[in-house]
N, C-alpha and C positions, 0 to 999 in steps of 0.2 A: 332204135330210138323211139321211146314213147310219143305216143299224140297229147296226151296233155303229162300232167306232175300230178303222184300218187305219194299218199304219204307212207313213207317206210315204219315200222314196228318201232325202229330207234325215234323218229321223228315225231310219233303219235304222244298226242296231247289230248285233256278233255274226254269227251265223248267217246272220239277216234279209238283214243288207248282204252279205253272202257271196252268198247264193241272187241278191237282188237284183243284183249285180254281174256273176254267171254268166249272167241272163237278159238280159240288156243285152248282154252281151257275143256271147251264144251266136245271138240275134235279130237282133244287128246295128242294136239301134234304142236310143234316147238315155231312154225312161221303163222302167218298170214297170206291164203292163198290170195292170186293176183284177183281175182273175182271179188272180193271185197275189199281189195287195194282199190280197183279201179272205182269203186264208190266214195273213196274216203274225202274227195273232195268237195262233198254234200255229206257232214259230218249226222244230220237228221234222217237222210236217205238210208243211211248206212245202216245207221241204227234202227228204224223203221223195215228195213228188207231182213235183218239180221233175227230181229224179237219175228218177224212172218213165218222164217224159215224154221225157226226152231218152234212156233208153236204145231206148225205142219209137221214135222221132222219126230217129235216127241213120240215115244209109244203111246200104244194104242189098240188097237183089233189088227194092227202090222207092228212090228217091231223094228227097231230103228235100220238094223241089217238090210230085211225087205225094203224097206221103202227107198234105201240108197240104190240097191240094186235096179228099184223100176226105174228110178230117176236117172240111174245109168245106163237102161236098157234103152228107153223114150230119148236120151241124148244121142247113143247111137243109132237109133230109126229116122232122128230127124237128121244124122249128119253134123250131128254138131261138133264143130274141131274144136272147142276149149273140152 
């Protein structure tokens, strides 16, 4: 049982479906992970943490592979279960 109501892909309106359509698109993968579910109930949050990550995320002097990778690395040094 969730702690609060996250908007689902089907249920995305506005902004929501906008970010949610970029992250789909941008991922290359057919859902919306839960990590930006759990935002979507600050439809400017969402969108605001979503344009951060990708302007960080973009290549650059690392290519988009590397920098997943450290991001993956630094999640599992800190322990992090998501």
């Amino acid at each position: 049982m969730a702690l609060y109501r996250t908007v689902s892909e089907k249920e995305a309106t506005g902004k929501v479906k906008k970010v949610y359509r970029d992250i789909m698109a941008t991922k290359k993968i057919g859902f919306v992970p839960n990590f930006w579910k759990a935002l979507s109930i600050n439809p400017d949050h969402l969108e605001a943490t979503w344009q951060k990550l990708k302007a960080i995320m973009k290549p650059g002097k690392l290519d988009l592979r590397t920098k997943e990778i450290i991001a993956l690395a630094v999640s599992i040094a800190n322990n992090c279960e998501y």
